[in-house]
C-alpha positions, 0 to 999 in steps of 0.5 A: 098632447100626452097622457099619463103612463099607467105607473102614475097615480095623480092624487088632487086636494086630498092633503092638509097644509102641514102635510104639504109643507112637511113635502115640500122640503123633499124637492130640489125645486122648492119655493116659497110661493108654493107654501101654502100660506102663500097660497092663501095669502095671494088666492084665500085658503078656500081657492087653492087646489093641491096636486101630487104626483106618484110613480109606482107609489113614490111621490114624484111632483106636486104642485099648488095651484090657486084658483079664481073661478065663477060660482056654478060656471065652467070658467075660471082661473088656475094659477101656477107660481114658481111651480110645478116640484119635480126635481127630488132632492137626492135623486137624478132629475127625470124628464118623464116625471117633468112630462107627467106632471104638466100633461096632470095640470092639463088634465085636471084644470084645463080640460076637467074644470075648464079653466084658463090654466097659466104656469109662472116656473120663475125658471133663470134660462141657462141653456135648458130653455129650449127643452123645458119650452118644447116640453110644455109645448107637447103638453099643450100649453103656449108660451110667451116671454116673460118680460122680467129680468134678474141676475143669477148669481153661481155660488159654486166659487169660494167665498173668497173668489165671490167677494173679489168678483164684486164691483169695486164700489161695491166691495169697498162699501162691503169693507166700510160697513164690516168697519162700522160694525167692528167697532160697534157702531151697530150689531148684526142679528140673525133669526126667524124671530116675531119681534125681528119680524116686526122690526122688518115690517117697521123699517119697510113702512118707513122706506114705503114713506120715505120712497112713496111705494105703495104696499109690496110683496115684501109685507106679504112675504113677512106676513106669510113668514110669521105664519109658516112652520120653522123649516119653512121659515125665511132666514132674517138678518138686521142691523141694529143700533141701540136695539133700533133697525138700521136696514132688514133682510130676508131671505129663503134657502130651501132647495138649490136656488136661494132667493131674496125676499126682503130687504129694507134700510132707513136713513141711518142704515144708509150712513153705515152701509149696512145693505151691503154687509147684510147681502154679503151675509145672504150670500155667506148663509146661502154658501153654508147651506150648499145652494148652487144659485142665488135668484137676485129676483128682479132688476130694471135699469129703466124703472129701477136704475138704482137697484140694478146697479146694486144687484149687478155690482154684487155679481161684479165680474161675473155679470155680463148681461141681464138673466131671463126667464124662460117664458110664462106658459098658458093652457085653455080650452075654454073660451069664457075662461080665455075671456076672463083672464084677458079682462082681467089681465087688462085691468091688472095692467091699468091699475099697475100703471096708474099706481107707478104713475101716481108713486113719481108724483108723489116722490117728484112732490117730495123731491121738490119739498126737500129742495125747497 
């Protein structure tokens, strides 16, 4: 396990919220679930931890963590999402700065706090898995596959190159919906408005009824955009007819990989198509802004089988087989701590199950009211 080199200075909870957000936009590898009213969304503002990295006085990584902990107890949780930042945005990415900034987390909630620390990079394996798992193997921590799958999709070729690479289904609904809106049958509008916020949040409550899904991280990214400063803001984009929401999306374009966070239609919007001009429009607002990747964030075939051929049919051509994470990464030297996050990881699984179950209940009920 290593330890700091003498030229790096850690620096832990010492910064205020518009302090972080104003650094967040200085790295490459930026994300939305290191905002802090994320943080405070999912952990309480009163259970987050923030933790900067300088060499030779230079910011060069940092990290927000949330924390469940136990009053007055050494055992708790510390958990990474989407982080740590290291890659600045302008400078070559350096390994030993990666290095640094895991043997800090190990150092101040493993060993110090005597937390079970677990980190979720939400990193897409694309040949550099291995280094970035025997890097956070030397710093202590195991890994253990991540079970999620996504597809990423390279935006390095033309916009006319992308669009000819997407599945034919999927292009000609792309064509039917640019046809509906051309001749006014609804307007696209663009922003980080409130009042688009609220017609976002409309049209997921009636997909959550129409669907029976119960609340998602969907709500919880629109609630967290309301609060967050412009910079940070998500990108929103909605179809309307009449001034009323056909479908919603939103999406978050800081660093170099974009990412999709919501994205709801209704009954209307589903005659129109209008789900297939609004993801085109990601990608075209993602090509503008000179990402290289586009995170299309989740697919099943299993659970979701829908969905899937959706964000596949986007990729089109280029898509060969489902992406994977490269693995999720646990550090503990404690065995309270270790004891709490298994029985707390054991609960999580009853409930997520309990509450799939009961949603195909619900739209098996519903399915068979409407044949009926």
């Amino acid at each position: 396990m290593g330890h700091l080199p003498v030229e790096y200075d850690v620096r832990v909870d010492d910064v205020d919220r518009e302090t972080w957000h104003q650094l967040i936009a200085d790295f490459d590898d930026a994300a939305f679930y290191q905002t802090w009213d994320w943080g405070a969304a999912r952990f309480g503002a009163k259970n987050l931890s923030h933790l900067r990295l300088y060499r030779n006085s230079n910011l060069v990584g940092m990290v927000q963590v949330g924390i469940l902990s136990v009053t007055r107890l050494p055992l708790g949780i510390a958990y990474v999402s989407s982080g740590p930042m290291w890659r600045r945005a302008g400078c070559a990415d350096d390994l030993s700065n990666f290095h640094a900034i895991l043997a800090a987390l190990h150092e101040e909630y493993v060993v110090k706090r005597s937390y079970f620390l677990r980190i979720l990079p939400q990193i897409v394996e694309d040949g550099s898995g291995e280094m970035y798992r025997s890097t956070y193997a030397d710093q202590g921590f195991s890994c253990t596959q991540n079970p999620e799958r996504t597809v990423l999709l390279n935006l390095s070729p033309s916009l006319e190159q992308l669009r000819r690479q997407v599945g034919r289904n999927w292009r000609r609904n792309l064509t039917d919906a640019c046809k509906h809106r051309d001749q006014g049958d609804f307007e696209v509008v663009e922003g980080d408005s409130d009042e688009l916020c609220a017609q976002a949040m409309q049209l997921l409550s009636e997909m959550r009824a129409r669907k029976g899904y119960f609340q998602t991280g969907q709500d919880t990214a629109l609630a967290v955009h309301k609060s967050l400063p412009k910079e940070l803001k998500l990108r929103l984009a909605l179809c309307l007819r009449q001034g009323e929401p056909l479908s919603a999306m939103g999406w978050w374009t800081l660093g170099k990989t974009g990412t999709h966070f919501v994205a709801a239609t209704g009954e209307i919007g589903l005659k129109f198509k209008t789900s297939f001009l609004l993801w085109w429009r990601m990608v075209e607002h993602m090509k503008e802004r000179n990402l290289a990747t586009c995170d299309l964030m989740g697919i099943s075939r299993e659970r979701n089988p829908g969905g899937y051929h959706f964000k596949t049919g986007l990729a089109g051509s280029s898509f060969h087989e489902d992406d994977s994470y490269i693995g999720d990464f646990s550090a503990c030297n404690s065995k309270l701590s270790a004891s709490l996050i298994c029985g707390l990881l054991r609960t999580r699984n009853v409930c997520h199950n309990v509450a799939h179950r009961f949603s195909e209940v619900i739209r098996g009920m519903r399915s068979q009211h409407s044949r009926g």
